[in-house]
VEXKOLGU-549201 format. One record per residue (C-alpha): x, y, z. Coordinates in nm, 4 decimals. Layout:
BEGIN
<atom east="X" north="Y" up="Z"/>
...
***
This chain:
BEGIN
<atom east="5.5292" north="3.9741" up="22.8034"/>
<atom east="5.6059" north="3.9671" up="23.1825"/>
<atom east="5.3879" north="3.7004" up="23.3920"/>
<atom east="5.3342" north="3.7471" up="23.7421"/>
<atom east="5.6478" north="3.5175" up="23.8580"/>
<atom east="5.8894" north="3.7396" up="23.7917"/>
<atom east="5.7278" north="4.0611" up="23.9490"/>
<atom east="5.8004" north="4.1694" up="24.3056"/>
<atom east="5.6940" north="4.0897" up="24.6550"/>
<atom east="5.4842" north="4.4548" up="24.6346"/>
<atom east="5.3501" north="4.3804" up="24.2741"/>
<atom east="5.2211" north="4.0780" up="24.4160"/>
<atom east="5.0980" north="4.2527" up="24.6790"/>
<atom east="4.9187" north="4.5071" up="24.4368"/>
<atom east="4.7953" north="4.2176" up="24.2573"/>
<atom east="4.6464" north="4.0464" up="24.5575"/>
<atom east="4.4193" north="4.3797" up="24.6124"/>
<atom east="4.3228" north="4.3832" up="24.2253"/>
<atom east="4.1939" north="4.0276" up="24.2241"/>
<atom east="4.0083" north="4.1445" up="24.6080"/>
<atom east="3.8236" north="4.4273" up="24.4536"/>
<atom east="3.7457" north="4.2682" up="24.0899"/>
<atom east="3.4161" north="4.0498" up="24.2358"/>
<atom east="3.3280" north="4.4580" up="24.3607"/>
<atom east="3.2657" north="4.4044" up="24.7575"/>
<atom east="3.1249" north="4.6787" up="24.9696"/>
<atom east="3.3546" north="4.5072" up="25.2256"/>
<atom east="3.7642" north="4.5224" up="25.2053"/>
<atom east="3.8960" north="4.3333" up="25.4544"/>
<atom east="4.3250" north="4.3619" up="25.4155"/>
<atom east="4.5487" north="4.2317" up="25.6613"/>
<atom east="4.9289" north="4.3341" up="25.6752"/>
<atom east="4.9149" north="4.4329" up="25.3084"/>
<atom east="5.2496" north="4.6836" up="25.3409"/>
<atom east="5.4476" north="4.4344" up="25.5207"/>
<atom east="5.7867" north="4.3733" up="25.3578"/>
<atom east="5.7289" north="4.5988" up="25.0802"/>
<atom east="5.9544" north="4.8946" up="25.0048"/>
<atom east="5.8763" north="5.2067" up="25.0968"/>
<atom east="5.8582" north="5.3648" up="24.6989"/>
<atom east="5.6062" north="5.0125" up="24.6833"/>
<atom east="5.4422" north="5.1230" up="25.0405"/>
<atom east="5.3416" north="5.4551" up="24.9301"/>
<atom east="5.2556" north="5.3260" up="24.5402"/>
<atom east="5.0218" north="5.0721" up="24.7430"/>
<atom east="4.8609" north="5.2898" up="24.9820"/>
<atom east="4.7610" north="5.4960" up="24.5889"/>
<atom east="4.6618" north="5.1864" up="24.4799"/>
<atom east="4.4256" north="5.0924" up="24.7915"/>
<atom east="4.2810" north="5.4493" up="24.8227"/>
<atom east="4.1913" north="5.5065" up="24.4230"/>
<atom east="4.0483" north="5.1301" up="24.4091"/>
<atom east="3.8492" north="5.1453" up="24.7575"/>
<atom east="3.6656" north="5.4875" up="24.7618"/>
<atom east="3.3594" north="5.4297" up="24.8823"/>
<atom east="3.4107" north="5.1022" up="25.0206"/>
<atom east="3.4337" north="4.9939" up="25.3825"/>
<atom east="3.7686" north="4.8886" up="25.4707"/>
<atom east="3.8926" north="4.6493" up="25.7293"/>
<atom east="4.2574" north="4.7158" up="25.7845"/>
<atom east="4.5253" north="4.5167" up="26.0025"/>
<atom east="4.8322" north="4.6916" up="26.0162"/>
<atom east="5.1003" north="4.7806" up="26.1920"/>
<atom east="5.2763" north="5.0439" up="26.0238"/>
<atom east="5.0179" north="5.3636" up="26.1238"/>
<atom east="5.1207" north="5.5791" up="25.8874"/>
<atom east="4.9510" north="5.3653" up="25.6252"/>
<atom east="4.6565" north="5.3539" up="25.8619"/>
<atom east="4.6454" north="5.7200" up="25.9212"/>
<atom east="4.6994" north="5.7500" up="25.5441"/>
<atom east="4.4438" north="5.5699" up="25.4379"/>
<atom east="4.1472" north="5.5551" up="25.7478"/>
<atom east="3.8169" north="5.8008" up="25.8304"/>
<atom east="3.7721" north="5.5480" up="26.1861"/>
<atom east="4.0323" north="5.4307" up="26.3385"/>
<atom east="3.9677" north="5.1624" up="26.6442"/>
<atom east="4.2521" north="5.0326" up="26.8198"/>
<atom east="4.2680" north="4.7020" up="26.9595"/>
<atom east="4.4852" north="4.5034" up="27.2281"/>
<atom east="4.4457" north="4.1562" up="27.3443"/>
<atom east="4.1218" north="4.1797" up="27.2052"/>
<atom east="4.0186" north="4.4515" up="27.4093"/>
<atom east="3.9394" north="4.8105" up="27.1828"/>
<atom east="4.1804" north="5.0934" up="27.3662"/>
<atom east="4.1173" north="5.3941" up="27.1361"/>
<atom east="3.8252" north="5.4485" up="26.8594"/>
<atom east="3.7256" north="5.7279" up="26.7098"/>
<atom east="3.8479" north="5.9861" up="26.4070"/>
<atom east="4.2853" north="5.9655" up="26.2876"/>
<atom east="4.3517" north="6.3042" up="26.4363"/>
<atom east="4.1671" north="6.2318" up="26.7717"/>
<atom east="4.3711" north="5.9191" up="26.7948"/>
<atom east="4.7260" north="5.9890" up="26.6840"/>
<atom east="4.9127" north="5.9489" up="27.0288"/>
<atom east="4.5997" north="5.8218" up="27.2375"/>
<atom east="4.6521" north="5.4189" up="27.2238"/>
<atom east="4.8109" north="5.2586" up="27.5292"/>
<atom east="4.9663" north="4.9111" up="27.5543"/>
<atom east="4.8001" north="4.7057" up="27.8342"/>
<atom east="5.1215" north="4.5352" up="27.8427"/>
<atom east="5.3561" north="4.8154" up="27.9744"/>
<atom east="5.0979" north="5.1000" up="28.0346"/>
<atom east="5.3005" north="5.3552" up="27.8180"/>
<atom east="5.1693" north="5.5811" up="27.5319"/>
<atom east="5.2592" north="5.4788" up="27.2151"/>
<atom east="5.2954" north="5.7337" up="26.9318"/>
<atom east="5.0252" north="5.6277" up="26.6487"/>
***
């Protein structure tokens, strides 16, 4: 049998959201969960996180938006602590601007 030490960074990362959603919260709350994962692992994740979290209310940190537009009904937008864009994925693809440099960024 395989333990846990010898799986990879994503199965860990897959692991991480099992043991999250096994005490059955109404609240998700994931933060960078994609991050150095593969994309095969990204896409096996975002799967993962959308069959396990239906009906839940999900907190996500990310920055790779195509997980976020993958995976979100709301999307808000927030920079320096300040909320930019809120509001629906296909309202908000393209509508976020960075404080910083005042240019649109493509979400």
């Amino acid at each position: 049998m395989q333990t846990a030490v010898s799986w990879s960074y994503g199965k860990h990362r897959s692991l991480e959201i099992g043991l999250a959603l096994a005490t059955k919260p109404d609240l998700v709350m994931l933060d960078q969960h994609v991050a150095g994962i593969s994309q095969e692992e990204t896409r096996s994740t975002i799967e993962l996180i959308r069959s396990l979290t239906e009906n839940k209310t999900m907190v996500i940190i990310e920055n790779d938006m195509d997980v976020v537009f993958s995976l979100a009904d709301r999307i808000t937008v927030l920079h320096h602590g300040e909320i930019t864009t809120c509001g629906p994925p296909k309202r908000n693809r393209g509508a976020a601007r960075s404080k910083r440099d005042g240019k649109k960024h493509d979400l």
